[in-house]
C-alpha positions as CSV (number, residue, x, y, z in Angstrom):
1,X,0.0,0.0,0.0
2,X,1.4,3.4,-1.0
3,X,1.0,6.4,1.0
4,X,0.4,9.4,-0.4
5,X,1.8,12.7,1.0
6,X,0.9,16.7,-0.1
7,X,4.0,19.1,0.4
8,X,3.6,22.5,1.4
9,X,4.7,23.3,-2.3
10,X,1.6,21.8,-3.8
11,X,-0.9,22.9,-1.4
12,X,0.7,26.3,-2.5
13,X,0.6,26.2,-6.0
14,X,-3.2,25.0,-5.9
15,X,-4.6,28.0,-4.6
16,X,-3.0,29.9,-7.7
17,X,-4.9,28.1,-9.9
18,X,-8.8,28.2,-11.2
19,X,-11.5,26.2,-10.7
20,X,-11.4,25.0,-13.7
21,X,-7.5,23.9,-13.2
22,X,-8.5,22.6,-10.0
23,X,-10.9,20.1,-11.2
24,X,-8.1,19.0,-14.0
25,X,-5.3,18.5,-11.5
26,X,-8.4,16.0,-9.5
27,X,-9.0,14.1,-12.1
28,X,-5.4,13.6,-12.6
29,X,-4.7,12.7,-9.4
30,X,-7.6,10.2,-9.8
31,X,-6.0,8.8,-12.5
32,X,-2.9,8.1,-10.2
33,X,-4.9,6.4,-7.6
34,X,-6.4,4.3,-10.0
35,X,-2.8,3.2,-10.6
36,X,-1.6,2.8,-7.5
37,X,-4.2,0.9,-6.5
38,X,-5.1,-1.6,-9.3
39,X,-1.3,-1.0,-11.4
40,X,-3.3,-0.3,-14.5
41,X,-3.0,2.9,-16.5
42,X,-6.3,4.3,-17.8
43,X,-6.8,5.7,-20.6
44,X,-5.3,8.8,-21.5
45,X,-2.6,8.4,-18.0
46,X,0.4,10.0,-18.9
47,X,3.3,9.7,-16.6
48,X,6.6,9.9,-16.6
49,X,10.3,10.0,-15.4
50,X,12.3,12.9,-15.3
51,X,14.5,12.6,-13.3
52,X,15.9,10.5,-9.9
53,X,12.7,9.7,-8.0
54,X,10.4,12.6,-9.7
55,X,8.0,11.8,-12.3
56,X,5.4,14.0,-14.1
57,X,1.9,13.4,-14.2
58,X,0.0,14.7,-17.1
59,X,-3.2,16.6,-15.9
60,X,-4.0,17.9,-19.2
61,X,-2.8,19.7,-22.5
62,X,-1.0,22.1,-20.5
63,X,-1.0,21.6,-16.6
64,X,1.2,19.1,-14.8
65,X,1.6,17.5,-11.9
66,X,5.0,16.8,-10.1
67,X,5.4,13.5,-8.0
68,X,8.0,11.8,-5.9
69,X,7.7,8.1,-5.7
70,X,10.3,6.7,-2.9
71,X,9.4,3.6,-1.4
72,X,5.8,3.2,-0.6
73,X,5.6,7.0,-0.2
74,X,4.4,9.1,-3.3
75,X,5.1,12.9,-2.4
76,X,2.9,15.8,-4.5
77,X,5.3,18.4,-5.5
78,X,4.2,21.0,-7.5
79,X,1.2,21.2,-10.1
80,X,1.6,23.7,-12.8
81,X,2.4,24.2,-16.5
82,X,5.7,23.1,-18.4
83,X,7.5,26.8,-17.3
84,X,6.4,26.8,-14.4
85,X,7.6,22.8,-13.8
86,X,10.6,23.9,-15.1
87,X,11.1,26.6,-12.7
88,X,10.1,25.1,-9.8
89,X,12.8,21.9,-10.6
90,X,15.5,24.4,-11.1
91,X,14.4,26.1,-7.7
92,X,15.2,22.7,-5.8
93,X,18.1,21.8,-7.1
Protein backbone atom coordinates (compact mmCIF):
# COMPACT_ATOMS: atom_id res chain seq x y z
CA UNK A 1 0.00 0.00 0.00
CA UNK A 2 1.42 3.45 -0.97
CA UNK A 3 0.99 6.41 0.97
CA UNK A 4 0.36 9.43 -0.42
CA UNK A 5 1.77 12.69 1.02
CA UNK A 6 0.92 16.66 -0.09
CA UNK A 7 3.98 19.08 0.42
CA UNK A 8 3.63 22.55 1.44
CA UNK A 9 4.66 23.34 -2.28
CA UNK A 10 1.63 21.79 -3.83
CA UNK A 11 -0.87 22.88 -1.38
CA UNK A 12 0.73 26.32 -2.46
CA UNK A 13 0.61 26.17 -5.96
CA UNK A 14 -3.24 24.98 -5.94
CA UNK A 15 -4.62 27.98 -4.56
CA UNK A 16 -2.97 29.88 -7.74
CA UNK A 17 -4.88 28.09 -9.88
CA UNK A 18 -8.79 28.23 -11.16
CA UNK A 19 -11.52 26.21 -10.69
CA UNK A 20 -11.38 24.96 -13.74
CA UNK A 21 -7.53 23.89 -13.24
CA UNK A 22 -8.49 22.56 -9.98
CA UNK A 23 -10.86 20.12 -11.15
CA UNK A 24 -8.11 19.02 -13.98
CA UNK A 25 -5.27 18.45 -11.50
CA UNK A 26 -8.35 16.04 -9.45
CA UNK A 27 -8.95 14.09 -12.13
CA UNK A 28 -5.39 13.64 -12.59
CA UNK A 29 -4.72 12.74 -9.37
CA UNK A 30 -7.63 10.15 -9.79
CA UNK A 31 -5.99 8.79 -12.55
CA UNK A 32 -2.87 8.10 -10.18
CA UNK A 33 -4.86 6.40 -7.59
CA UNK A 34 -6.39 4.27 -9.98
CA UNK A 35 -2.78 3.21 -10.57
CA UNK A 36 -1.65 2.80 -7.53
CA UNK A 37 -4.21 0.90 -6.54
CA UNK A 38 -5.07 -1.60 -9.29
CA UNK A 39 -1.25 -1.02 -11.36
CA UNK A 40 -3.33 -0.32 -14.53
CA UNK A 41 -2.97 2.89 -16.48
CA UNK A 42 -6.26 4.25 -17.81
CA UNK A 43 -6.76 5.75 -20.57
CA UNK A 44 -5.27 8.77 -21.46
CA UNK A 45 -2.61 8.44 -18.01
CA UNK A 46 0.45 10.04 -18.93
CA UNK A 47 3.33 9.68 -16.55
CA UNK A 48 6.62 9.92 -16.60
CA UNK A 49 10.27 9.96 -15.37
CA UNK A 50 12.28 12.88 -15.27
CA UNK A 51 14.48 12.58 -13.30
CA UNK A 52 15.93 10.52 -9.93
CA UNK A 53 12.74 9.67 -8.03
CA UNK A 54 10.41 12.61 -9.68
CA UNK A 55 8.03 11.76 -12.34
CA UNK A 56 5.36 14.02 -14.15
CA UNK A 57 1.89 13.38 -14.15
CA UNK A 58 0.01 14.66 -17.09
CA UNK A 59 -3.23 16.60 -15.91
CA UNK A 60 -3.97 17.90 -19.22
CA UNK A 61 -2.84 19.69 -22.47
CA UNK A 62 -1.00 22.12 -20.51
CA UNK A 63 -1.03 21.57 -16.60
CA UNK A 64 1.17 19.13 -14.84
CA UNK A 65 1.63 17.52 -11.93
CA UNK A 66 5.00 16.82 -10.06
CA UNK A 67 5.42 13.46 -8.02
CA UNK A 68 8.04 11.81 -5.94
CA UNK A 69 7.73 8.12 -5.72
CA UNK A 70 10.34 6.72 -2.94
CA UNK A 71 9.42 3.60 -1.44
CA UNK A 72 5.78 3.23 -0.57
CA UNK A 73 5.60 7.01 -0.18
CA UNK A 74 4.36 9.12 -3.28
CA UNK A 75 5.14 12.91 -2.37
CA UNK A 76 2.90 15.81 -4.53
CA UNK A 77 5.26 18.38 -5.47
CA UNK A 78 4.21 21.01 -7.51
CA UNK A 79 1.16 21.22 -10.14
CA UNK A 80 1.56 23.71 -12.85
CA UNK A 81 2.40 24.22 -16.48
CA UNK A 82 5.67 23.10 -18.43
CA UNK A 83 7.51 26.78 -17.34
CA UNK A 84 6.42 26.75 -14.35
CA UNK A 85 7.59 22.79 -13.79
CA UNK A 86 10.60 23.85 -15.08
CA UNK A 87 11.14 26.63 -12.65
CA UNK A 88 10.14 25.07 -9.83
CA UNK A 89 12.83 21.86 -10.55
CA UNK A 90 15.46 24.40 -11.06
CA UNK A 91 14.42 26.11 -7.67
CA UNK A 92 15.21 22.70 -5.83
CA UNK A 93 18.14 21.79 -7.14
Amino acid sequence: MRIVRILPSFEKCLKRRTSCEKSRIRAGLRGLNRFLVTGQPSKGFGLRKLAGTIYELRADLHLRILISIEGDMVYLLFAGNHDEIRRFLKSVR
